[in-house]
C-alpha positions in Angstrom: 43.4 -48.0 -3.5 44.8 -44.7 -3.4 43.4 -43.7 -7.2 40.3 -44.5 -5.6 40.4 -42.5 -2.3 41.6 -39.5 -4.5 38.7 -40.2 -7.0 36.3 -40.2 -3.8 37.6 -36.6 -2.4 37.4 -35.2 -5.4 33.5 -36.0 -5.9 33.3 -34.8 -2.5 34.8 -31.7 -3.1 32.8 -31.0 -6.3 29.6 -32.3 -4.0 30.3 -29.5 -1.1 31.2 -26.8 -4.2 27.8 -27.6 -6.1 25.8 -27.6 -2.2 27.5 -23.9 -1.5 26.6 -22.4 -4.7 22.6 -23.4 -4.5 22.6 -22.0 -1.1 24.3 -19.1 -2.3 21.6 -19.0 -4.9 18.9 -19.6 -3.0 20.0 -17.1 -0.3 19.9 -14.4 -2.8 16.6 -15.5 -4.4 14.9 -15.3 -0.8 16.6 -11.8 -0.2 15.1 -10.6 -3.5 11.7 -11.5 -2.2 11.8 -10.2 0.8 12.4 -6.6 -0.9 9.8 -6.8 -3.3 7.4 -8.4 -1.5 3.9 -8.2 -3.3 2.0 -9.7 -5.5 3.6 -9.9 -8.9 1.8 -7.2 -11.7 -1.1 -8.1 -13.1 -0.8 -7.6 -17.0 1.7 -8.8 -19.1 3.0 -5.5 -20.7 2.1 -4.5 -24.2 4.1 -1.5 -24.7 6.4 0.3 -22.3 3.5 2.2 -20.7 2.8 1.5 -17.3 -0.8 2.3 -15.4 -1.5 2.3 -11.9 -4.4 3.2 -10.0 -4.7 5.1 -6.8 -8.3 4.6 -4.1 -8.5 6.3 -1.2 -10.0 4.8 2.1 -11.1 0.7 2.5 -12.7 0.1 5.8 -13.9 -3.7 5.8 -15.5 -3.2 9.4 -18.7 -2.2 11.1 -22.0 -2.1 8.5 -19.6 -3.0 6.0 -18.0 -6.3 7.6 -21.6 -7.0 8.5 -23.0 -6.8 5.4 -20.3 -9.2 3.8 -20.5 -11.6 7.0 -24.5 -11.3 6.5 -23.8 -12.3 2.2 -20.8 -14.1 2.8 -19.2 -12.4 0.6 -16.0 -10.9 0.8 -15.9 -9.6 -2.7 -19.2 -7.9 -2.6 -18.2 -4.4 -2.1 -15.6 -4.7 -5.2 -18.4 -6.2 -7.6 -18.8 -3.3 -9.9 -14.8 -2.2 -9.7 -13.3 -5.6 -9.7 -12.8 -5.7 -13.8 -11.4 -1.5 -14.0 -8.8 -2.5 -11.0 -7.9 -5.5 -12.3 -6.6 -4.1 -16.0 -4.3 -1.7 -14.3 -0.7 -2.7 -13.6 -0.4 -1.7 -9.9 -3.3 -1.1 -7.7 -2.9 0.4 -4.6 -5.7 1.3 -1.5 -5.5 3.1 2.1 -6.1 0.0 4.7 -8.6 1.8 7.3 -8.4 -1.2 10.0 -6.4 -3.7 11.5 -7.7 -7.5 9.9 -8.1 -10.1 12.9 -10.0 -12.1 14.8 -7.7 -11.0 18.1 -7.0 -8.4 19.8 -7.8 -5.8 22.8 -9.6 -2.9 22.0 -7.5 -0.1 22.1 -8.8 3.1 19.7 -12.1 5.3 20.6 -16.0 4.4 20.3 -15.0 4.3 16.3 -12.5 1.6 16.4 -12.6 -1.4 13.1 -11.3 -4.3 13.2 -12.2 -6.7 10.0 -11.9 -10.6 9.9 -9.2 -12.1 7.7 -11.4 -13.7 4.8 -12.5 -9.7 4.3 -8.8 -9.9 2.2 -10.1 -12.0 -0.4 -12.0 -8.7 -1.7 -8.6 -7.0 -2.2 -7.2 -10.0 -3.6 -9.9 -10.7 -6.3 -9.7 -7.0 -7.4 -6.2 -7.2 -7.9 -4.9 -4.9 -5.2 -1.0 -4.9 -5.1 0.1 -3.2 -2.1 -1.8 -1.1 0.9 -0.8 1.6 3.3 -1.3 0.5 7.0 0.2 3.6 8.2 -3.5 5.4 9.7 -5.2 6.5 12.8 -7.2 3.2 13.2 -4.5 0.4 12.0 -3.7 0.0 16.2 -7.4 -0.1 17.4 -7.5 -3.5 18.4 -4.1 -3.0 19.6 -0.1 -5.0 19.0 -1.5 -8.3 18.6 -4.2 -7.4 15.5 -1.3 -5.0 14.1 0.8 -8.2 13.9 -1.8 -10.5 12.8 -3.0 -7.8 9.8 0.7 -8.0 8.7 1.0 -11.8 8.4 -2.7 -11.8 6.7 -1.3 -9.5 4.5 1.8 -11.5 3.6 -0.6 -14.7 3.6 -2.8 -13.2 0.7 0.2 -11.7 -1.1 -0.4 -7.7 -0.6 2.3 -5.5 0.3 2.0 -3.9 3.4 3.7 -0.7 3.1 3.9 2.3 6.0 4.3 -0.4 9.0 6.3 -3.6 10.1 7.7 -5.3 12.8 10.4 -2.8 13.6 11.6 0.8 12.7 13.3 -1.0 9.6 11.0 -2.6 8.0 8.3 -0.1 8.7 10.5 2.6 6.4 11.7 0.3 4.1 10.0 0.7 0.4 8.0 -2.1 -0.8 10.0 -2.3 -4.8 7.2 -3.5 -7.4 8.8 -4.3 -10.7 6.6 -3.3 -14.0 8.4 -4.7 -16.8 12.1 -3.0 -16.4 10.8 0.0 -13.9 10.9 -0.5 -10.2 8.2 1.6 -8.5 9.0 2.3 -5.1 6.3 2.7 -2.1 6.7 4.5 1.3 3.6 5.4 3.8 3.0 7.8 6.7 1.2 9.3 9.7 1.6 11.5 12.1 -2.5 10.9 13.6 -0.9 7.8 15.7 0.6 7.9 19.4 4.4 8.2 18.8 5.5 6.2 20.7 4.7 3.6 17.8 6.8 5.2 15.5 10.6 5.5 17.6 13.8 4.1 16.0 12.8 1.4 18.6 9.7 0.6 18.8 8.5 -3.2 17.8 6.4 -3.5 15.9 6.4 0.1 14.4 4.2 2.4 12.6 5.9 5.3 10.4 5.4 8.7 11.0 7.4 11.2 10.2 9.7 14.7 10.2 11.5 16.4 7.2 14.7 15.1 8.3 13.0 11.1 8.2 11.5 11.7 4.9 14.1 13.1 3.1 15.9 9.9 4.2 13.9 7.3 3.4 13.0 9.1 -0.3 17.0 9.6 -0.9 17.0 5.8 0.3 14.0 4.7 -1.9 15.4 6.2 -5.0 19.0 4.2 -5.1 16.7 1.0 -5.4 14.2 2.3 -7.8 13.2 4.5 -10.8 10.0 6.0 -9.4 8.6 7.0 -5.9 5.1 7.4 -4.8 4.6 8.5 -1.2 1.2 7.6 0.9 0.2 9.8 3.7 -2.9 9.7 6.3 -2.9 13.2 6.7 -5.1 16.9 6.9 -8.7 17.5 8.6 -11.7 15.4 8.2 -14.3 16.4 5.6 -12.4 19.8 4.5 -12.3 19.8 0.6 -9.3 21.7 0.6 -6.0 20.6 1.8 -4.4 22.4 4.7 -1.3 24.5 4.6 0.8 21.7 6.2 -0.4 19.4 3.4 0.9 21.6 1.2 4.3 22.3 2.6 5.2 18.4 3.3 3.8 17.3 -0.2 6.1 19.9 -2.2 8.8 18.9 0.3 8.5 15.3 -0.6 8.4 15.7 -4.2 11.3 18.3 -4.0 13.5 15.5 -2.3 13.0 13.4 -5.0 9.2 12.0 -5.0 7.4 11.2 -8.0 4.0 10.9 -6.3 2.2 11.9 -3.8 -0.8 10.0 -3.0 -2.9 11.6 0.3 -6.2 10.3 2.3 -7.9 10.9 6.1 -10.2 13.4 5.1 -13.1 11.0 3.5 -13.8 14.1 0.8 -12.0 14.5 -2.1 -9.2 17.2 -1.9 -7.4 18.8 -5.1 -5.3 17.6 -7.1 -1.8 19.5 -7.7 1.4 19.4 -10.3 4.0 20.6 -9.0 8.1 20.6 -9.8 7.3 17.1 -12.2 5.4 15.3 -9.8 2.2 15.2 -8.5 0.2 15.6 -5.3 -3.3 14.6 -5.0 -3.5 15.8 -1.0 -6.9 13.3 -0.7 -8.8 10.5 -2.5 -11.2 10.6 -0.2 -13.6 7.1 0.2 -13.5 4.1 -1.5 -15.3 1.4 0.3 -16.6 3.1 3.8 -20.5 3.2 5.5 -20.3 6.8 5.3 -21.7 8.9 2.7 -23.7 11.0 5.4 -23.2 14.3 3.7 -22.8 15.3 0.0 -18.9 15.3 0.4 -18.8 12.1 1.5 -21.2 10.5 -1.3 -18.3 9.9 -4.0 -14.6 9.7 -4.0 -12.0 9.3 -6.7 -9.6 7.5 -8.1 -6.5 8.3 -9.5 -5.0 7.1 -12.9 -1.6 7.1 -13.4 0.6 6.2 -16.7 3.9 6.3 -16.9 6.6 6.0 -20.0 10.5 5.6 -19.7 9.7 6.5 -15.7 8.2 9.3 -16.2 4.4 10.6 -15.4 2.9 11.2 -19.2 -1.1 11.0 -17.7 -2.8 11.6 -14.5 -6.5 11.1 -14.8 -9.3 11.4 -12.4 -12.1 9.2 -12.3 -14.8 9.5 -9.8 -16.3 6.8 -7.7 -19.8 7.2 -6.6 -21.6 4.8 -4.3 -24.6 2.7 -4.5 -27.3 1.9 -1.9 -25.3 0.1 1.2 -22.1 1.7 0.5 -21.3 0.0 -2.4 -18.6 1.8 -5.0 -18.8 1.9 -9.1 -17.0 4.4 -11.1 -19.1 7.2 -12.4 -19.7 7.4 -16.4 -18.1 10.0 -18.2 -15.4 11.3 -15.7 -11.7 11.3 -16.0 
């Protein structure tokens, strides 16, 4: 009886061990995705090249949410760019609203707010990861900021420059290219601060010299390269403000790789500078402006990267169609 009994606790033992070690193991697994939460790359790499592309402003609201409510067709607007986005490794955009069908209006007269099946555009062109850190992500107010977050997470794009706390908001979203880990942070300043304090819940990030230097110095122990997103400058200047300048060199001299810059809906120089670059604004990408010659194109940004380092940055123009609709011009880099 005895042989049996010990028998018995044994297997029970070795049970309880084998239970502990796939919790263990499963812990860890979920940890992992929680940090690297976006969609997986796109293109099984070929060579140790990496190539990532950079739009400025998506606003899926007003004439532009009508039209795709009118065709229902949530991939409309990405038609003639769906196949260039897609080929790229990491694509990344500048949110312009809060997606929701809640919500209490809470921005100006020029407030967007896009329905959740507007996402399936981004999806289907392959977008990886969005900034959410701009001047109309609280228009409809906490619950819609909430909701575009778990719509987000739902359609598996990273939401990167806002969360439900300080925390989360400044952690980097970590996509992994092969054996690089490209890191993504996102700011603004052009939101009340009172959404971006240490405790505010949910949380936007904006941002000082002291909280940048931080979260770059941060972003770099758990990753090989950094891009930085900011909503920044004037509206429909082509050339970048002093300010611009001063916090884009800052960033890349505490340890940026990339600075990637929108707000203005023009296009706004591109700049090298100490190994990194700074393109201070992309200007539009999908948005029912184009009211003036500035705003009737916008560009995107190519960038390649080797053994984590920038070997290419390319420009390539995006013009727009009747109703708003973008391709990429012929013939420009």
């Amino acid at each position: 009886m005895s042989f049996w009994v010990t028998r018995v606790s044994k297997f029970l033992v070795l049970a309880l061990a084998i239970l502990f070690v796939t919790c263990t193991v499963m812990i860890a697994s979920e940890h992992t995705v929680t940090i690297e939460k976006a969609r997986t790359p796109k293109v099984v790499q070929k060579s140790n090249e990496i190539r990532m592309v950079f739009v400025g402003d998506i606003m899926l609201s007003r004439n532009i949410g009508e039209t795709i409510a009118k065709k229902k067709d949530p991939t409309f607007f990405f038609a003639s760019t769906t196949e260039f986005l897609k080929s790229a490794d990491i694509t990344f955009g500048n949110l312009e609203n809060p997606v929701s069908t809640r919500g209490i209006r809470s921005g100006s007269i020029y407030s967007f707010r896009a329905d959740p099946q507007t996402l399936q555009g981004l999806t289907s062109a392959g977008f990886n990861v969005v900034s959410i850190a701009n001047n109309h992500i609280w228009d409809y107010g906490k619950q819609a900021f909430k909701d575009t977050l778990s719509n987000l997470l739902e359609n598996d794009i990273g939401a990167v420059g806002g969360g439900e706390n300080y925390a989360e908001a400044h952690t980097p979203k970590i996509l992994v290219v092969g054996k690089t880990r490209i890191a993504f942070l996102a700011y603004t300043n052009l939101i009340s601060p009172k959404l971006g304090l240490a405790s505010s819940t949910p949380a936007i990030s904006r941002y000082d010299d002291t909280i940048l230097q931080t979260d770059i110095t941060e972003a770099k122990k758990v990753s090989d390269f950094v891009v930085v997103s900011f909503h920044w400058g004037d509206e429909y200047q082509t050339k970048h403000n002093p300010e611009q300048e001063r916090v884009g060199k800052f960033v890349i001299d505490a340890g940026a790789n990339l600075v990637i810059g929108h707000h203005p809906h023009v296009v706004q120089e591109v700049e090298e500078y100490n190994g990194g670059y700074i393109a201070y604004s992309l200007g539009n990408f999908i948005f029912d402006q184009n009211f003036s010659k500035d705003t009737k194109h916008g560009l995107a940004l190519v960038v390649t990267l080797k053994d984590d380092k920038i070997i290419s940055v390319d420009k390539k123009e995006v013009s727009f169609a009747d109703g708003y609709h973008p391709y990429f011009a012929e013939h420009n880099k």
